[in-house]
py3Dmol code that shows the C-alpha trace and the ligand (Angstrom):
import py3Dmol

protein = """\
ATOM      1  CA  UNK A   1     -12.617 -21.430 -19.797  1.00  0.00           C
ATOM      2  CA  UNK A   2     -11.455 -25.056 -20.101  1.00  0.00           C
ATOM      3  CA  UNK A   3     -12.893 -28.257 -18.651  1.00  0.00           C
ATOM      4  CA  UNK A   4     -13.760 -28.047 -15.072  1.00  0.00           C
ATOM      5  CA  UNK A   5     -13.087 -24.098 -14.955  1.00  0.00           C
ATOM      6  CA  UNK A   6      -9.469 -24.507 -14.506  1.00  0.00           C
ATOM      7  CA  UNK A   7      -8.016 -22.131 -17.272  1.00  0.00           C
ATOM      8  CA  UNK A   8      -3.732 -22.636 -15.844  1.00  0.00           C
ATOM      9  CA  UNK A   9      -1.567 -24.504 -17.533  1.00  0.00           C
ATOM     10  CA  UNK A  10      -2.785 -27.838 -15.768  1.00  0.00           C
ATOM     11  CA  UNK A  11      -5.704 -27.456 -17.017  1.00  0.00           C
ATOM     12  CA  UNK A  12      -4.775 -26.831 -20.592  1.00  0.00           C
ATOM     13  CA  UNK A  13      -2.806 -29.522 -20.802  1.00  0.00           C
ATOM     14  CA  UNK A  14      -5.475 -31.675 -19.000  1.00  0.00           C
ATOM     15  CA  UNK A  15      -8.092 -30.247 -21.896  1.00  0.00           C
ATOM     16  CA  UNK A  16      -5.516 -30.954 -24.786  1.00  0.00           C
ATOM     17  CA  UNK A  17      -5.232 -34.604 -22.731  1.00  0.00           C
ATOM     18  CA  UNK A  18      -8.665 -35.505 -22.823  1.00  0.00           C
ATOM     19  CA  UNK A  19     -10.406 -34.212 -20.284  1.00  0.00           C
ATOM     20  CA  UNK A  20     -11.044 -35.979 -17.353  1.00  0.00           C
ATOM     21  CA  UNK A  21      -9.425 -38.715 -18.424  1.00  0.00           C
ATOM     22  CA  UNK A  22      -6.024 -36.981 -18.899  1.00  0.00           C
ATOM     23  CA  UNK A  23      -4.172 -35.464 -16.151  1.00  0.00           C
ATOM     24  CA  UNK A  24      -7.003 -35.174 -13.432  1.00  0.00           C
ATOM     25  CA  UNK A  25      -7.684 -31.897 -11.285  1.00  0.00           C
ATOM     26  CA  UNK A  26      -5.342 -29.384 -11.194  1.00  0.00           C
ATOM     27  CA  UNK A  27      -3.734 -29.650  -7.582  1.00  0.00           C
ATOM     28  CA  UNK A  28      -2.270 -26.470  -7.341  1.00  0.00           C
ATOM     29  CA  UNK A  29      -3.963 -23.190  -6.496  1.00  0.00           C
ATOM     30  CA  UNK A  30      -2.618 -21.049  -9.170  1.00  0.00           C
ATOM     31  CA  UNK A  31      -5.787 -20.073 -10.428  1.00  0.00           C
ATOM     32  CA  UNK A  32      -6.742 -18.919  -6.957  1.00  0.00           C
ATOM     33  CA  UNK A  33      -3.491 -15.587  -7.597  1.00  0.00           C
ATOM     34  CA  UNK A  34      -5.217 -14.166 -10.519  1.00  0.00           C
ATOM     35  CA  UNK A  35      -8.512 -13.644 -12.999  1.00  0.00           C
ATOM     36  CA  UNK A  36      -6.759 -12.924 -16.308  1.00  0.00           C
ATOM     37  CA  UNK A  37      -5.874 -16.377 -18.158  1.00  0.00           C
ATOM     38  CA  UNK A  38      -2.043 -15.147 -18.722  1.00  0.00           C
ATOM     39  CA  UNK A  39      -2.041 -14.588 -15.013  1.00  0.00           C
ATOM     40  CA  UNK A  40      -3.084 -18.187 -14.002  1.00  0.00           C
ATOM     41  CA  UNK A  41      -0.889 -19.303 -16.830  1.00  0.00           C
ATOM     42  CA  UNK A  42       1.854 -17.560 -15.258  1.00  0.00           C
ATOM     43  CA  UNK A  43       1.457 -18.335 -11.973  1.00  0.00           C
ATOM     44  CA  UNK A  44       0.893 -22.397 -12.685  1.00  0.00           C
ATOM     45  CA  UNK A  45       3.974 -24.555 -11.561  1.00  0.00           C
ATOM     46  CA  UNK A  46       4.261 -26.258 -15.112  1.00  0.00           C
ATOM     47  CA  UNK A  47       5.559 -22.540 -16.378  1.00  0.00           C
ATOM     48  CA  UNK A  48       6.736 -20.790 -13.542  1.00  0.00           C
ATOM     49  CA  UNK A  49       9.692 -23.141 -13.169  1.00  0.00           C
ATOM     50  CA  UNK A  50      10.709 -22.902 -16.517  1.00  0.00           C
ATOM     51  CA  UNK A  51      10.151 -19.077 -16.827  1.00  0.00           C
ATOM     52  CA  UNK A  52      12.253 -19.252 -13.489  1.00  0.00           C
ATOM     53  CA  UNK A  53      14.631 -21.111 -15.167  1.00  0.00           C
ATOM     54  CA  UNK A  54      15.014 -18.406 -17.855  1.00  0.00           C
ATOM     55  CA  UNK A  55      14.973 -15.451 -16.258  1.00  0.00           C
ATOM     56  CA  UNK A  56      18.107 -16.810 -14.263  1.00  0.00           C
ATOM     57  CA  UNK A  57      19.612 -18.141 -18.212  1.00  0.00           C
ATOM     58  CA  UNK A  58      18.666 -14.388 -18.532  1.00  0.00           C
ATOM     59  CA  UNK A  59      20.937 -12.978 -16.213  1.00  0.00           C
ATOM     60  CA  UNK A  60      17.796 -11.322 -14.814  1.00  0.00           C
ATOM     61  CA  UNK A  61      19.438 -10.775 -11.367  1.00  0.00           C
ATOM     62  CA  UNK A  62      16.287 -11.969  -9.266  1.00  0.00           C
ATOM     63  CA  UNK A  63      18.415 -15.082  -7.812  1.00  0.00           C
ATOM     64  CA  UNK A  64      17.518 -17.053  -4.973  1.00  0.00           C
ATOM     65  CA  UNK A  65      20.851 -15.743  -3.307  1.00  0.00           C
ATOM     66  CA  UNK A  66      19.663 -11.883  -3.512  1.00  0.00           C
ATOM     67  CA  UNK A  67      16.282 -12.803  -2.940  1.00  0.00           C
ATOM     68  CA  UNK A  68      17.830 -14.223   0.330  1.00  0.00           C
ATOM     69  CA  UNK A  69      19.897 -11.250   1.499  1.00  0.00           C
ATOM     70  CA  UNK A  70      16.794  -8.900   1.115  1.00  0.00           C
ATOM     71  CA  UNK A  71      14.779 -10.640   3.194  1.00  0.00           C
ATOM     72  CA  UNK A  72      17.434 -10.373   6.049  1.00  0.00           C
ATOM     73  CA  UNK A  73      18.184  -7.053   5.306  1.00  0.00           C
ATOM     74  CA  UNK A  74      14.509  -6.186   4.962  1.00  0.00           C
ATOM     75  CA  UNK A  75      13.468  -7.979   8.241  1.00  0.00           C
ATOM     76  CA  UNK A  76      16.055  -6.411  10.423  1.00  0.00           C
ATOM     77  CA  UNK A  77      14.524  -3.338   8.859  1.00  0.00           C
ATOM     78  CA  UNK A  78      11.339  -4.183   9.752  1.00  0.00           C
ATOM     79  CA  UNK A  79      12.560  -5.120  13.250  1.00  0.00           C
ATOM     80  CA  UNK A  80      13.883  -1.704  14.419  1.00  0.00           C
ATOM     81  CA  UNK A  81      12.103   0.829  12.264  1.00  0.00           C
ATOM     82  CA  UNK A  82       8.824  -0.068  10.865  1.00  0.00           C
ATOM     83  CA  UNK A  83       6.008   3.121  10.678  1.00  0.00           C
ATOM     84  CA  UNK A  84       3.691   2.959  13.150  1.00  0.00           C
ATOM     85  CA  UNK A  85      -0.078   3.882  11.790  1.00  0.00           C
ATOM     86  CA  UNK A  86      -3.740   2.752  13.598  1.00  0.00           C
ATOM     87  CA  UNK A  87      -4.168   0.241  10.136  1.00  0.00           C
ATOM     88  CA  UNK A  88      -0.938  -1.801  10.925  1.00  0.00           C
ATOM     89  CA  UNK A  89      -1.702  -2.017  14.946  1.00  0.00           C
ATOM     90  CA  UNK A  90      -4.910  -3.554  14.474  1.00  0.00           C
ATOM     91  CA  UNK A  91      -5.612  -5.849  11.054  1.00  0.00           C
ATOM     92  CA  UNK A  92      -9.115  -6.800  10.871  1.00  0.00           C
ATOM     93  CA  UNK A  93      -9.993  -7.140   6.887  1.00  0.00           C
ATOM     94  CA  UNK A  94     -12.245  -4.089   7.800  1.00  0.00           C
ATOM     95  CA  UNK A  95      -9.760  -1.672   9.263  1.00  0.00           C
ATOM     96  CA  UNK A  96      -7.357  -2.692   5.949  1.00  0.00           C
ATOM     97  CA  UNK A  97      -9.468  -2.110   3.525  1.00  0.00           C
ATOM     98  CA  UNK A  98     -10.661   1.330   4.667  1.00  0.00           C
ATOM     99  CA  UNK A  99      -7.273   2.255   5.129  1.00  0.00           C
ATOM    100  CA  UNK A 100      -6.320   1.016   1.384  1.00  0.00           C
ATOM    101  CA  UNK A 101      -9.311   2.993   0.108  1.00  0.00           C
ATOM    102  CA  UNK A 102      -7.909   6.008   1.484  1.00  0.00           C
ATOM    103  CA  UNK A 103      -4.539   5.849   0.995  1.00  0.00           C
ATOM    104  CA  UNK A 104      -5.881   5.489  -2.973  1.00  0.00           C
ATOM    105  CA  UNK A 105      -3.812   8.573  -3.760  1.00  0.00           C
ATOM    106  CA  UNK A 106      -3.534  10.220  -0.021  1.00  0.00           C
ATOM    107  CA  UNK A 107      -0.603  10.305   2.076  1.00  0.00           C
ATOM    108  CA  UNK A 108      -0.860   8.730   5.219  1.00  0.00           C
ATOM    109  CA  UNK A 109       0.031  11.713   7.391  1.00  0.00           C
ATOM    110  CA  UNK A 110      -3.237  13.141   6.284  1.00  0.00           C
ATOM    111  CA  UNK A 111      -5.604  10.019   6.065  1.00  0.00           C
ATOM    112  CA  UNK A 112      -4.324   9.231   9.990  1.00  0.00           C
ATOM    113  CA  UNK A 113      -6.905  11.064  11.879  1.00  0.00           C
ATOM    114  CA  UNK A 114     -10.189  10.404   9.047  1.00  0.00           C
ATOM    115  CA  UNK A 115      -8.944   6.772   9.464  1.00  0.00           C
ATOM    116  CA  UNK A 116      -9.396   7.262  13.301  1.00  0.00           C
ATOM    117  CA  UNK A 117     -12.933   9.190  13.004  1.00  0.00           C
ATOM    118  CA  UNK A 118     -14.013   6.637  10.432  1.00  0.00           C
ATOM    119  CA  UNK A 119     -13.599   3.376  12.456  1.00  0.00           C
ATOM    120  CA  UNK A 120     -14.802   5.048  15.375  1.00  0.00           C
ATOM    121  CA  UNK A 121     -18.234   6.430  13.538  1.00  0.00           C
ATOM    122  CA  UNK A 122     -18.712   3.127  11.861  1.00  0.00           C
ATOM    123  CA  UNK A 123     -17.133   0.121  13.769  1.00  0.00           C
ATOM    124  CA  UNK A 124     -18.322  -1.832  10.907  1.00  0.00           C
ATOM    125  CA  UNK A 125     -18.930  -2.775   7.172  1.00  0.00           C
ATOM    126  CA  UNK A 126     -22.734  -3.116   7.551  1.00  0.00           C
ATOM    127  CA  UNK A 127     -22.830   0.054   9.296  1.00  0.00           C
ATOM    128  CA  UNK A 128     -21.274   1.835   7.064  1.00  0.00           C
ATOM    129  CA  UNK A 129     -22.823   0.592   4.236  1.00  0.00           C
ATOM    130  CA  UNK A 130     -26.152   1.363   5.570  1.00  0.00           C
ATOM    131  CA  UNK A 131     -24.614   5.227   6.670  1.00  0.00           C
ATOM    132  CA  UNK A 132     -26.379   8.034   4.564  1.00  0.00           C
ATOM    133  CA  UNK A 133     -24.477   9.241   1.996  1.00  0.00           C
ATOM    134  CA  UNK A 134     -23.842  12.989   3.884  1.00  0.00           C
ATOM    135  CA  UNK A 135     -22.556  10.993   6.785  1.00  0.00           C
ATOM    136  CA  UNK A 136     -19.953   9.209   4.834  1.00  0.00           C
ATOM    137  CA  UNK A 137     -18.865  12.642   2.826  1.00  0.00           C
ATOM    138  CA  UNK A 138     -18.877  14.489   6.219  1.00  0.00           C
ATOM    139  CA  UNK A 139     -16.266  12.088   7.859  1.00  0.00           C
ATOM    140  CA  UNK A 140     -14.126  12.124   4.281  1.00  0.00           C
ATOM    141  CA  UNK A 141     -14.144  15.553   3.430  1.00  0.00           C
ATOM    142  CA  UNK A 142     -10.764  16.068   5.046  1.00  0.00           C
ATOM    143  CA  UNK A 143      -9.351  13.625   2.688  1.00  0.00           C
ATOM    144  CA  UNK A 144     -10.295  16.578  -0.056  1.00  0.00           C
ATOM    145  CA  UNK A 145     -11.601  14.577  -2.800  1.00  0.00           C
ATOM    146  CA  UNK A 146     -15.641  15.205  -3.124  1.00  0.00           C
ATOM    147  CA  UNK A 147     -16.666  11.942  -4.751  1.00  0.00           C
ATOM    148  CA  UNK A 148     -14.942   9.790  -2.273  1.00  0.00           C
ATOM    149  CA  UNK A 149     -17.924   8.488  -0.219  1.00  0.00           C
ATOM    150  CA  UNK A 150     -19.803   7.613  -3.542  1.00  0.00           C
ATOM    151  CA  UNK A 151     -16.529   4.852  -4.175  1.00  0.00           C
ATOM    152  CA  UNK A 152     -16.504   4.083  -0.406  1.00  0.00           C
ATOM    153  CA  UNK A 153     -20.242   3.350   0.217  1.00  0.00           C
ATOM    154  CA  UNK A 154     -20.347   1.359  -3.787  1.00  0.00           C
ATOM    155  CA  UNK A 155     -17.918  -0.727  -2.243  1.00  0.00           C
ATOM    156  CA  UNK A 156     -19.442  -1.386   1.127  1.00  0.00           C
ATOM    157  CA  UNK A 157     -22.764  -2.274  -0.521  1.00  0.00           C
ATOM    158  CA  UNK A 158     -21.218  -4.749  -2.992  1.00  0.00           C
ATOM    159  CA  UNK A 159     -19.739  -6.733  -0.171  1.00  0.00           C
ATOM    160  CA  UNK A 160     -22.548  -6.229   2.224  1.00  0.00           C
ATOM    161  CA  UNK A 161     -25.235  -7.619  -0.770  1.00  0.00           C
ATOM    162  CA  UNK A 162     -22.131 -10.404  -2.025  1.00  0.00           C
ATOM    163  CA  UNK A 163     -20.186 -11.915   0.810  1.00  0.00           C
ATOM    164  CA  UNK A 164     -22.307 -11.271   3.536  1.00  0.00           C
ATOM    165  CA  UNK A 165     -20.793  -7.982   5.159  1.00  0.00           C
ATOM    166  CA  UNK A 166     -17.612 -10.002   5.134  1.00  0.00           C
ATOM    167  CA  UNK A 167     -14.678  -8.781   3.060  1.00  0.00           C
ATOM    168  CA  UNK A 168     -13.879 -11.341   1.287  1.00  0.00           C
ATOM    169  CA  UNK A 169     -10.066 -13.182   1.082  1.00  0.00           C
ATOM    170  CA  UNK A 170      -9.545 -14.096  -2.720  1.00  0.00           C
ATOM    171  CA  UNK A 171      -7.902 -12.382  -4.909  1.00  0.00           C
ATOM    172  CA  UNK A 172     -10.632 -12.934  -7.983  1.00  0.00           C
ATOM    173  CA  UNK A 173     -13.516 -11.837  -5.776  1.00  0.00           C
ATOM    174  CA  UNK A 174     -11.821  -9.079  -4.121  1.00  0.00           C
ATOM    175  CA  UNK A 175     -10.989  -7.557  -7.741  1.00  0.00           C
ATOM    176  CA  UNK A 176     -15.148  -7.498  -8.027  1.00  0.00           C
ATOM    177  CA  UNK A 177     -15.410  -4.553  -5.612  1.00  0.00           C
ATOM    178  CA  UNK A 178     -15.969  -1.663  -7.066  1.00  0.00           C
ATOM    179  CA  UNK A 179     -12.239   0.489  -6.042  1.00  0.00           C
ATOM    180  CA  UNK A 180     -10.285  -2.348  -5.501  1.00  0.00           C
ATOM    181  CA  UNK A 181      -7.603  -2.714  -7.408  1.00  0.00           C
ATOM    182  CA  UNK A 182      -4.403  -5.613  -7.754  1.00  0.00           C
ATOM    183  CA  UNK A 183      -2.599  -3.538  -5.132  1.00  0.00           C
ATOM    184  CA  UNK A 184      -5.541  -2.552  -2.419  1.00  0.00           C
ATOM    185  CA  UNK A 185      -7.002  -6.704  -2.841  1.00  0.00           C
ATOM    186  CA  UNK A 186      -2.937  -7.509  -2.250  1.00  0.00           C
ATOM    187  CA  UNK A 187      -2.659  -5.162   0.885  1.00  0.00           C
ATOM    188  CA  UNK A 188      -6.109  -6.819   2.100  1.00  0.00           C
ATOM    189  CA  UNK A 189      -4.824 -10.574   1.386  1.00  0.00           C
ATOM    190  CA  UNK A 190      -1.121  -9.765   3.280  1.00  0.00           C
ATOM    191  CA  UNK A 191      -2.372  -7.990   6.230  1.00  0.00           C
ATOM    192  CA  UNK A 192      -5.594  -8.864   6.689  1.00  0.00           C
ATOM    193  CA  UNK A 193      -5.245 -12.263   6.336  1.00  0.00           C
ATOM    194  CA  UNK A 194      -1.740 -13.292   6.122  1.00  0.00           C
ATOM    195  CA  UNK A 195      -1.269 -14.694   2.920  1.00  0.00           C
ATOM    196  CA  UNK A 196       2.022 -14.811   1.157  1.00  0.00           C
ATOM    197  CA  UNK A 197       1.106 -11.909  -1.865  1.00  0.00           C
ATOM    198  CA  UNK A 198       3.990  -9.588  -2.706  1.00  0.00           C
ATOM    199  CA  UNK A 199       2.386  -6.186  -3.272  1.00  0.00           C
ATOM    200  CA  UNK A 200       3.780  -3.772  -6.077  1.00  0.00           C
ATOM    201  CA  UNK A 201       3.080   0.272  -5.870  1.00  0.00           C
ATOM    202  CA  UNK A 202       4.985   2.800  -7.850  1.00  0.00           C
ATOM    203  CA  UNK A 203       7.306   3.412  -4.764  1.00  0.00           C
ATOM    204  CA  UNK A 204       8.503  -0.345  -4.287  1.00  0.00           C
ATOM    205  CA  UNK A 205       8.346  -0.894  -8.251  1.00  0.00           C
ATOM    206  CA  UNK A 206      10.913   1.751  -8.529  1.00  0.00           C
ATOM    207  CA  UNK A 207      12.640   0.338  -5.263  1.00  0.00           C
ATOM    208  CA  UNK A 208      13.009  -3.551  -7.710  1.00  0.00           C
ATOM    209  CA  UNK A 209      13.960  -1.518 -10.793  1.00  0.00           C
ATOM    210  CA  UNK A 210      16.774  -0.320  -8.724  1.00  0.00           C
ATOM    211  CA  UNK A 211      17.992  -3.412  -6.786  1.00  0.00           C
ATOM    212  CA  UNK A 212      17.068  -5.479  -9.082  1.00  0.00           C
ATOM    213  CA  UNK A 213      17.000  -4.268 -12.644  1.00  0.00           C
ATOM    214  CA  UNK A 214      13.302  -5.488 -13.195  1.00  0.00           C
ATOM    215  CA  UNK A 215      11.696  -3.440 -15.748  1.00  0.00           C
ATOM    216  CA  UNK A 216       8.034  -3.939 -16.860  1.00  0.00           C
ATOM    217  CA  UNK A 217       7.517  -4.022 -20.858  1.00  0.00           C
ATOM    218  CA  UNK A 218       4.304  -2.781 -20.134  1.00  0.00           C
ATOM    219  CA  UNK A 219       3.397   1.086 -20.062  1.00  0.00           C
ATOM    220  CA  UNK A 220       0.974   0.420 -17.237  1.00  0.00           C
ATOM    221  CA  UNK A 221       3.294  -1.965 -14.443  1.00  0.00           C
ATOM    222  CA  UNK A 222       0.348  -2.922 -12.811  1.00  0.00           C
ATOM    223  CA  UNK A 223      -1.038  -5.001 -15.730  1.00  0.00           C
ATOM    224  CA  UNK A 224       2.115  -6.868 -16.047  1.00  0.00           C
ATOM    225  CA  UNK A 225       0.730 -10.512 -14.909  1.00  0.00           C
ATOM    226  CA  UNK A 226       4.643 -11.311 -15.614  1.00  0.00           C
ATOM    227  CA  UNK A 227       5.689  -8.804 -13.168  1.00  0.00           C
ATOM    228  CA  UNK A 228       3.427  -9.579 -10.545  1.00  0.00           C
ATOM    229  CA  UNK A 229       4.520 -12.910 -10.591  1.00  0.00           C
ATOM    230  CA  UNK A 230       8.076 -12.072  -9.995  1.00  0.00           C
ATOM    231  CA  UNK A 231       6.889 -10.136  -7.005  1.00  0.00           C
ATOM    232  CA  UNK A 232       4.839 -12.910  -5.360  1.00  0.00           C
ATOM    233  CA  UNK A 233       8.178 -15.217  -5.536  1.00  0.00           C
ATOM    234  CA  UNK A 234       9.783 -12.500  -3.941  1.00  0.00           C
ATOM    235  CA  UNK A 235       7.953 -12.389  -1.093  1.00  0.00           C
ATOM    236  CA  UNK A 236       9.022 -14.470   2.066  1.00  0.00           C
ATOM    237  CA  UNK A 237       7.184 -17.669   3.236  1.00  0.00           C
ATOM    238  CA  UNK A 238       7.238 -16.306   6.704  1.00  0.00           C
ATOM    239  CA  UNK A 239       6.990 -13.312   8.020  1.00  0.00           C
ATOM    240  CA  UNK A 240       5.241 -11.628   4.960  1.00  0.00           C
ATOM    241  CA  UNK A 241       3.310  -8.911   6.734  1.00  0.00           C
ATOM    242  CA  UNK A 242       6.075  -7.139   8.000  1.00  0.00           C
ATOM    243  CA  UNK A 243       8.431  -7.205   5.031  1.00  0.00           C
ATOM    244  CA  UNK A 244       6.017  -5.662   2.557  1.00  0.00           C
ATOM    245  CA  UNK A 245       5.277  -3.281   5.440  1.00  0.00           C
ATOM    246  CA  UNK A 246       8.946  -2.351   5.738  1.00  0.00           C
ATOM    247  CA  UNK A 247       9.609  -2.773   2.145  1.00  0.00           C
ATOM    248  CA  UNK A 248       6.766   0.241   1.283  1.00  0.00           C
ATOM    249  CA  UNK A 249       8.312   2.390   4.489  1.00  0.00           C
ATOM    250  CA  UNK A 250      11.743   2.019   2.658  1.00  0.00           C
ATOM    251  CA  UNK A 251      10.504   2.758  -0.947  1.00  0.00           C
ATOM    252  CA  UNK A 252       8.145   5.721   0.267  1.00  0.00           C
ATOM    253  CA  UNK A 253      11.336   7.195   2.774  1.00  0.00           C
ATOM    254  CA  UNK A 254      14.233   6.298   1.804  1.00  0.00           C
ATOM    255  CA  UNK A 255      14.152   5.644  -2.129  1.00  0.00           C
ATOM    256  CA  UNK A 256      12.606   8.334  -3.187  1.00  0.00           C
ATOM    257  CA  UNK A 257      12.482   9.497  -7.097  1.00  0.00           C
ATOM    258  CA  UNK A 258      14.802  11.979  -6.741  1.00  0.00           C
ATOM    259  CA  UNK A 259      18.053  12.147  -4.554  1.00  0.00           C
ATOM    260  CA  UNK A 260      17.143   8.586  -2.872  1.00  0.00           C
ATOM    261  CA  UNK A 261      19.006   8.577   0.859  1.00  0.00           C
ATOM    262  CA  UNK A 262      21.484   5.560   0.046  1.00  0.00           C
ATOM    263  CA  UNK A 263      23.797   5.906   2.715  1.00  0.00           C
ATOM    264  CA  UNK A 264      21.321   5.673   4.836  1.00  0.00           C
ATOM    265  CA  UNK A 265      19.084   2.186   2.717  1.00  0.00           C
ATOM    266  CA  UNK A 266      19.459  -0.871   4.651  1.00  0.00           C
ATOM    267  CA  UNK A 267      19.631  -2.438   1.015  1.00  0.00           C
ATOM    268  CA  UNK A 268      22.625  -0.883  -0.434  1.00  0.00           C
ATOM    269  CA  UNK A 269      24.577  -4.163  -0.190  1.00  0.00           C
ATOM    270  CA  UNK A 270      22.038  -5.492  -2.481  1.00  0.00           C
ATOM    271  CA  UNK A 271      21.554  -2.432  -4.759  1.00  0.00           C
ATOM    272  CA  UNK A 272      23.963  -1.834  -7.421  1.00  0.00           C
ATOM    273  CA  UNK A 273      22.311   1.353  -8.471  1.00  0.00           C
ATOM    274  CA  UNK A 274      22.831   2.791  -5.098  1.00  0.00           C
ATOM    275  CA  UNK A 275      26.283   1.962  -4.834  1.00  0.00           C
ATOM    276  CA  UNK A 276      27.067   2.994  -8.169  1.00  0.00           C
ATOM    277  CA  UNK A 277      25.335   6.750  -7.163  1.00  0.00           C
ATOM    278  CA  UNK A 278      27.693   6.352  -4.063  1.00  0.00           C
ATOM    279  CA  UNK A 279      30.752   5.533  -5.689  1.00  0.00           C
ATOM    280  CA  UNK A 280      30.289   8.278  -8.700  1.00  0.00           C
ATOM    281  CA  UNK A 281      29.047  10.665  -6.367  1.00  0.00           C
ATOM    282  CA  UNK A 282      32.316  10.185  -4.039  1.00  0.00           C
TER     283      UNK A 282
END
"""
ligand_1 = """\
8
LIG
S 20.395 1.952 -2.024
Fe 19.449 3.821 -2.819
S 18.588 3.266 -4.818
Fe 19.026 1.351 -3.714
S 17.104 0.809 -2.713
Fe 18.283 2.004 -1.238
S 17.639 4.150 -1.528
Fe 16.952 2.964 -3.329
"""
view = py3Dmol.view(width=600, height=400)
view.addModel(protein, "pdb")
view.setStyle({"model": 0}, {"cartoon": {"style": "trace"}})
view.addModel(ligand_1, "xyz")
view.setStyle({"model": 1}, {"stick": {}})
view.zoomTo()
view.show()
């Protein structure tokens, strides 16, 4: 940590400057996006415009022109055809983050109905952080995994004891609770409470490796502060909910790992690799 706690590139440059004397508090909120110092590195103005600046001297095809077109294609998506589950039709932080937990490695078509039972058994965090264990286990047991009320009720006790029974709407203190990971805190920040986060699963990093030609040099993609930072630009200033909804209905449905449906992708004017399927399948 550097002088006043502010570890981005601001505050580097502020410690190399002299300290309080040099370039004053960091006005940005970079540090606010992530807990690792390469992430608030990343994310701080004074690099991301030249790291910007080079992925487009790249040729990295992440321009502000494509960017553009998939929003428009994306929101007229999200317009007409958007899934319809209980988690997107009412988004209190609650209601999110239960539905993240469970869709940990559950498809939604089975988590529907526990999701429903759930909410309804415990309306709240407090409540079900104070539930017995066998309560908790008897409303998950559909979801099939055994030790899934031990995560759920760890989590629900962390907040309860930390933030109050309030879930809380920062990205560094949401990566505290015990099961939340980069993507579940994301999914709570965008549709819980609106911020402008992109959100990155395997589905919609396979979606960007194929419009986009974005490939992680990292094994594991979701450690890739560099990644994740390309992402957040991506994501619109308005409007944010429903495009990573619609973006995660079109990378779950539509481009799947095998035999994606491009003739029927809204984004296969953007998307070279589904044309070029197209065109050598034709
Ligand atoms: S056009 Fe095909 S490959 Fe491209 S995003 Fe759509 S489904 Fe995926």
């Amino acid at each position: 940590m550097l002088l006043g706690g502010c570890s981005c590139a601001w505050g580097i440059m502020r410690a190399l400057a002299g300290g309080s004397q040099g370039l004053g508090v960091c006005p940005h909120s970079c540090c606010r996006f992530s807990t690792s110092l390469v992430g608030r590195i990343l994310a701080c103005p004074l690099v991301s415009g030249p790291l910007r600046l080079n992925l487009w001297t790249m040729r990295v095809p992440v321009t502000p022109q494509k960017v553009g077109k998939l929003h428009r294609l994306v929101g007229r998506y999200a317009a007409r055809s958007l899934r319809r589950f209980p988690w997107r039709k009412r988004t209190s932080p609650y209601r999110v983050l239960i539905a993240e937990l469970m869709l940990q490695r559950t498809g939604a078509a089975q988590v529907t109905p526990v999701f429903e039972r759930f909410v309804n058994r415990f309306p709240g965090l407090v409540a079900a952080a104070q539930a017995k264990p066998t309560a908790l286990a008897k409303v998950l047991f559909p979801l099939g995994r055994t030790d899934r009320h031990r995560v759920f009720r760890k989590a629900f006790q962390y907040i309860a004891a930390n933030h109050n029974g309030r879930v809380p709407n920062r990205l560094d203190q949401l990566l505290k609770v015990p099961a939340v990971g980069p993507y579940t805190a994301r999914a709570v920040l965008c549709f819980a409470y609106r911020q402008r986060v992109g959100l990155l699963d395997p589905n919609v990093y396979r979606l960007l490796q194929r419009v986009f030609g974005i490939v992680s040099a990292k094994k594991r993609f979701h450690t890739d502060a560099g990644l994740w930072h390309i992402v957040d630009g991506i994501a619109p200033r308005s409007g944010v909910r429903a495009f990573n909804w619609a973006l995660l209905d079109i990378a779950s449905t539509l481009c799947v790992v095998r035999e994606p449906h491009c003739r029927r992708c809204p984004l296969i004017s953007v998307c070279k690799y589904g044309r070029n399927r197209l065109h050598g399948a034709a």
